[in-house]
Each structure stands twice: as structure tokens, then as C-alpha cells.
C-alpha positions in Angstrom: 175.1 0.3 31.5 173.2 -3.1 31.8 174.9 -4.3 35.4 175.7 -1.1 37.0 179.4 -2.3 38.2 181.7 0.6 38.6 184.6 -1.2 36.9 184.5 0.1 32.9 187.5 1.3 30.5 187.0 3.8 27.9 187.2 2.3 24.4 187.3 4.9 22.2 184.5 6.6 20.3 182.0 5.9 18.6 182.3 5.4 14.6 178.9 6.9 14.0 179.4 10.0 16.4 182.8 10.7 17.4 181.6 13.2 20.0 180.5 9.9 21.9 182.7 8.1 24.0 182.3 3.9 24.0 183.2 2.2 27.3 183.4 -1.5 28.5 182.0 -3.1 31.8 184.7 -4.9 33.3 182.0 -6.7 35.0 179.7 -8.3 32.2 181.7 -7.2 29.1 179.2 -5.6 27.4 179.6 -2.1 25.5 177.8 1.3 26.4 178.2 4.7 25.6 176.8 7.7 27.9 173.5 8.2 27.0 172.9 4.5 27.5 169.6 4.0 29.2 168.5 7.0 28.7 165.7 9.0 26.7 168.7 9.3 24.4 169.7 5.4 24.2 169.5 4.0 20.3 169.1 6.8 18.4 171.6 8.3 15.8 171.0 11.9 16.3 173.5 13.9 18.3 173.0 15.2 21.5 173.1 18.7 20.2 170.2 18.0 18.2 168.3 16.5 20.9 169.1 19.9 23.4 167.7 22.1 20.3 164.6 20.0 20.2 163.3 20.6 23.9 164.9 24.2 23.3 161.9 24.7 20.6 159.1 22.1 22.5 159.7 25.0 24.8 159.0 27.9 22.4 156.0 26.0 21.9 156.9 25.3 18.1 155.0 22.8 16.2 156.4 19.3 15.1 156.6 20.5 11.4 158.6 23.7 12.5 161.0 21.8 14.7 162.0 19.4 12.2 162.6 22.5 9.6 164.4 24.2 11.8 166.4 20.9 12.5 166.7 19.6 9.2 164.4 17.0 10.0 161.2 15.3 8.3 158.2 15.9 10.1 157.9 12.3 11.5 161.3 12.0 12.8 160.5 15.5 14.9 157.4 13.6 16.4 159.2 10.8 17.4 161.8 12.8 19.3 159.4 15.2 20.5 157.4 12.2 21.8 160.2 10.4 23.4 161.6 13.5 25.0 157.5 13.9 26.7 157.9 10.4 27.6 161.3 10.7 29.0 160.3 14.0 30.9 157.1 12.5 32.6 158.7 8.9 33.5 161.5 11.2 35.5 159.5 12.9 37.8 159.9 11.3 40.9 156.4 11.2 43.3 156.5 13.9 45.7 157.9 12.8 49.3 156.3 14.6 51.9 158.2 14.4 55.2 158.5 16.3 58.2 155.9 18.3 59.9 152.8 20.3 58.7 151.6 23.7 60.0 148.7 25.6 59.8 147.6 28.8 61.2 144.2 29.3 62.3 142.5 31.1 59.5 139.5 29.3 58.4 138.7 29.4 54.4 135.1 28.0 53.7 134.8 28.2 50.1 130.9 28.4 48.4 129.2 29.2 51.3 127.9 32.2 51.7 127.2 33.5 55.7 
């Protein structure tokens, strides 16, 4: 969603995906869908495809073997797997570190030797 405002309508689905629902900002006019501004955003494979693709980045399958067992050419696995990589690392908020530290009083010196 490109202002953020709360105010939208749903506005059918999309022709290219029916599973996808298209809304309208009330705010600014403009059109979304849900995976708007997301890893997801502009591309014209379906979600389910997406979900099978980190499903097999996890079983540690090669580009070429995801895109057979996806129906997919070899480059179009790379760019998903690449974009799902992408999407992964950008997500990861830094660590917060808060609240208070405690230590006991063992003492680990490592490489010397006594």
C-alpha cells in the first residue's frame, strides 16, 4: 500500500490470479493487492508456488531441481530463490538488547595455559 491509510475497499480479484484479492486506498486512490510491498510484490507466480520454493531452499535443493520440481526454467528458480534470500535477510530486525545483564563468577580464560 503506497500511503499506509487504513481507509481501502475491496475491488475484486485479480484477473491474472483470482486467488488474489485487489483493493483501493480511499486515501490516494491507488490500487494494491496483499502481497504489495512485499518479497512477493510484481511477480506473476502464485503464492503457492512461492511457499514450495523456500519449502525446497530448505531441503537444500539446487536451483535446477527447484525449478523441475516447480515447473520452472532454471533462471526463473534463481530469481525467486534470490529474491526470497534477499527478502529473508532485509527482514531480520537488529537485535535489541534491553534490560539487565548477569554473570556468575566463573572465570573462562581461553589459550592460556596455567
Amino acid at each position: 500500500m503506497h500511503c499506509h491509510a487504513a481507509a481501502v475497499t475491496k475491488q475484486g480479484r485479480d484477473t491474472t490470479q483470482p486467488e488474489r484479492r485487489k483493493y483501493l486506498c480511499k486515501d490516494c486512490g491507488r490500487w494494491f493487492d496483499a502481497p504489495s510491498e512485499t518479497i512477493f510484490a510484481r511477480h506473476h507466480q502464485p503464492l503457492r508456488t512461492w511457499v514450495l520454493c523456500l519449502y525446497f531452499m530448505g531441503l537444500n535443493l539446487s536451483n535446477r531441481q527447484i525449478g523441475h520440481e516447480l515447473d520452472l526454467n532454471k533462471d526463473d528458480a534463481q530469481r525467486m530463490t534470490g529474491q526470497l534470500r534477499e527478502g529473508i535477510e532485509a527482514k531480520q530486525p537488529p537485535p535489541l538488547l534491553t534490560g539487565e545483564v548477569e554473570a556468575d563468577e566463573v572465570s573462562v580464560v581461553a589459550g592460556h595455559k596455567r
